[in-house]
C-alpha positions in Angstrom: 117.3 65.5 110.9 113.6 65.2 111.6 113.8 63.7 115.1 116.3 67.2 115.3 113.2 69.8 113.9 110.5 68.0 116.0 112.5 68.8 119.0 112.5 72.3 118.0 108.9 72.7 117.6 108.6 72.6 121.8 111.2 75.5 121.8 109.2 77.5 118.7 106.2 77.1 120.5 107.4 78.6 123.6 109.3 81.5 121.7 106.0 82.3 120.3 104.2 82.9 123.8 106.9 84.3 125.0 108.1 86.6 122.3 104.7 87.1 120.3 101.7 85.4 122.4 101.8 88.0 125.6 102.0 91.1 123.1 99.1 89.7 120.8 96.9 88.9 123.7 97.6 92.6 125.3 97.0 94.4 121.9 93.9 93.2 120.9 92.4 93.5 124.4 93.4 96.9 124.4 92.2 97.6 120.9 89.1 95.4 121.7 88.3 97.4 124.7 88.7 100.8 123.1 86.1 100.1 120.6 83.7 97.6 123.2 83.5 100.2 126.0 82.3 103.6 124.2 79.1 101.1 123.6 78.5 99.9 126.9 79.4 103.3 128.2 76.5 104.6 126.4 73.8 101.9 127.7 73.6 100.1 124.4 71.7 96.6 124.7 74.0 94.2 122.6 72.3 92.0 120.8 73.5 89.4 117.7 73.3 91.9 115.3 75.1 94.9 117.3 77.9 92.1 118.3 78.4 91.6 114.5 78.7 95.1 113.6 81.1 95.8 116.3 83.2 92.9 115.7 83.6 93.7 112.1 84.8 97.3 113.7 87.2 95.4 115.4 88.6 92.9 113.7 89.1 95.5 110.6 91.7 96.8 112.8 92.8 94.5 115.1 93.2 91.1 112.7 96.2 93.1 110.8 98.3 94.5 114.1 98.1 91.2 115.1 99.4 89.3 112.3 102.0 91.5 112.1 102.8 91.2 115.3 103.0 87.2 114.8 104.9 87.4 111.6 107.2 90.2 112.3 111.4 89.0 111.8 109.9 85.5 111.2 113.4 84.7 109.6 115.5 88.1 109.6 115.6 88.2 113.7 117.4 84.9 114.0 119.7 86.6 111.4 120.1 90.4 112.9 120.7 88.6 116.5 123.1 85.8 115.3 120.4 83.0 116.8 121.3 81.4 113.3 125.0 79.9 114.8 123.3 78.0 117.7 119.8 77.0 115.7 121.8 75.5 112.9 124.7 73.8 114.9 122.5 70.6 114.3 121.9 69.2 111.0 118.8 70.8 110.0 117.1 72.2 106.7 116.9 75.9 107.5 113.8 75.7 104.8 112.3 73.1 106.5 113.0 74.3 110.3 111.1 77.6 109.1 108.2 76.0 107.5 108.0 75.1 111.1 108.1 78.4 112.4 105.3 79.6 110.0 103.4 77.4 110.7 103.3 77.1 114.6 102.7 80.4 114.8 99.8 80.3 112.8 98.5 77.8 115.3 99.9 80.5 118.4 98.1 83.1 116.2 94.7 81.5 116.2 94.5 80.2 119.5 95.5 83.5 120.8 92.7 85.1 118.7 90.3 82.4 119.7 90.8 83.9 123.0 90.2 87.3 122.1 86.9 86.4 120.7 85.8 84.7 124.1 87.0 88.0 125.9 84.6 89.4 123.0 81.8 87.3 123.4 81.9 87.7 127.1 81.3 91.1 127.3 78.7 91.7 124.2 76.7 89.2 123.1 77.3 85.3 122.6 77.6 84.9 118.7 79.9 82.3 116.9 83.6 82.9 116.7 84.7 79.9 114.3 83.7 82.5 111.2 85.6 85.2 112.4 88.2 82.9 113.6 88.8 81.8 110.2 88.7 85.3 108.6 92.0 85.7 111.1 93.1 82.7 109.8 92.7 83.8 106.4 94.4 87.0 106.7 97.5 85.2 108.5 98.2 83.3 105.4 97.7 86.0 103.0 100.0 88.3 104.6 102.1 85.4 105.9 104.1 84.3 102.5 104.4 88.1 101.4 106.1 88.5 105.0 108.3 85.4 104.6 109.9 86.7 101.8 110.8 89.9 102.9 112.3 88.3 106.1 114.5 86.3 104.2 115.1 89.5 101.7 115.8 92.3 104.3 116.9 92.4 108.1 114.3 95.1 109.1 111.4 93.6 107.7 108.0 95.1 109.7 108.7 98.7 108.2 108.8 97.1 104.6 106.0 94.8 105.3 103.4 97.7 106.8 104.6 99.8 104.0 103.9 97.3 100.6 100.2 96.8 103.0 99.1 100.1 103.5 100.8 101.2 100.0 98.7 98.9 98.1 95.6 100.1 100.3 95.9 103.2 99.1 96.8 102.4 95.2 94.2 100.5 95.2 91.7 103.2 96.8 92.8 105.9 94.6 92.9 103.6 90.9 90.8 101.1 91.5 88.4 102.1 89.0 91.8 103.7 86.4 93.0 102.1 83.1 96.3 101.1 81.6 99.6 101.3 84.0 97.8 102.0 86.7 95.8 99.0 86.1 99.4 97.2 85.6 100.9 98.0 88.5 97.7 96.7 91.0 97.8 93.7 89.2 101.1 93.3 90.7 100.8 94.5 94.1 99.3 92.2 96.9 95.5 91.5 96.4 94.9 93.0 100.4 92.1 95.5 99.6 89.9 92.3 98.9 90.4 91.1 102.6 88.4 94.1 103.8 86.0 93.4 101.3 85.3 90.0 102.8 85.1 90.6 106.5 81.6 91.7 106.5 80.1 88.6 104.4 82.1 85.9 106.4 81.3 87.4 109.5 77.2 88.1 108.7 77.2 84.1 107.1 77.2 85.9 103.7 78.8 84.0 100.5 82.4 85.2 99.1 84.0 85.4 96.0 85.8 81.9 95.9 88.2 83.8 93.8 89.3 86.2 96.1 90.5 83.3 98.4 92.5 81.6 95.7 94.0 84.6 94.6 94.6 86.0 98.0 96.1 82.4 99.1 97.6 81.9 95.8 99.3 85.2 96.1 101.3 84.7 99.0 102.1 80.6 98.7 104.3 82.4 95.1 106.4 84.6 98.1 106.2 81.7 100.2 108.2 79.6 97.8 110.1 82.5 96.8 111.1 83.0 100.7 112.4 79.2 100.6 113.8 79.3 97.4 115.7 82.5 98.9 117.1 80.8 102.0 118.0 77.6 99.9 120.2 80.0 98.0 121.4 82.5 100.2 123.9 82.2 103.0 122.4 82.9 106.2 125.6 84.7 107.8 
């Protein structure tokens, strides 16, 4: 069975350039260029500290589409298009074999975005790209468990997923500073505003809240081990 899921790692791999990589790379050089040329267009010198700004500009946009883009039907498109019959014709642990997925794609995800910030660099100033890196990397795995589990919950998972993100943006926006069951209910909604929070300070060298991490992190490995629990359970027909 594990000789079985390390031969399918080759084939997730090249699903994820094929399926995801191309459309991650073209998206954030078009979102990247959007912001980068106004700049240049107006005879801006770059220097370290304009190259931080604008990345922060960037990547508060551009970090999310692409994660999204990377987790999107992570589990419910092998479901809606039936892929499940010939994936699972082997004996392998669908928990397992999608523990896979997740986490080749993070490593698609972060070379693709590694790239990105070369293209970046190029073009503005050179300043160091393993911060920001990791600040991608970060918001993959926050977003990533809450993702898993509504890919193994519902077929048409992106709408769902954008919506419980930008829905706890905005609760959180409008009651961040309310009492009682207002309080309650963004205690219980993903912890994503603090993600925006952080950008600036790991990207300027600054210190974070080590508690934001945890509970980011900590947040979605809960619907990460809900997701498997789910598939454990539930038939995948």
């Amino acid at each position: 069975m594990r000789n079985n899921l390390r031969r399918y790692a080759i084939w997730q791999m090249r699903d994820f350039v094929r399926e995801r990589g191309y459309a991650i790379l073209l998206v954030g050089f078009l979102i990247g260029f959007t912001l980068v040329a106004p700049v240049r267009g107006m005879g801006h010198t770059f220097d370290a500290a304009l190259a931080r700004n604008l990345l922060i500009a960037v990547l508060s946009q551009v970090s999310y589409v692409l994660a999204f883009i990377t987790l999107n039907g992570i589990v419910s498109t092998d479901r809606k298009l039936g892929y499940y019959r010939f994936l699972f014709s082997k004996p392998v642990s669908i928990p397992a074999y999608y523990v896979q997925v997740f986490f080749i794609y993070l490593i698609g995800f972060l070379a693709a975005v590694a790239i990105l910030l070369g293209v970046f660099t190029f073009f503005t100033y050179p300043i160091d790209i393993v911060r920001p890196l990791i600040f991608c990397g970060v918001v993959y795995l926050s977003l990533g468990g809450i993702a898993f589990l509504i890919s193994t919950l519902f077929r048409y998972d992106w709408p769902i997923l954008a919506g419980v993100f930008l829905g706890s943006a905005i609760l959180h926006s409008m009651w961040q500073y309310k009492e009682g069951w207002r309080r309650m209910i963004l205690s219980v909604l993903p912890p994503v505003y603090r993600l925006t929070e952080m950008l600036p300070n790991i990207v300027n060298r600054r210190g974070i809240d080590t508690n934001d991490v945890l509970w980011l992190l900590g947040y979605s490995a809960i619907c990460f081990a809900a997701g498997l629990y789910v598939l454990r359970r539930r038939p995948f027909a």
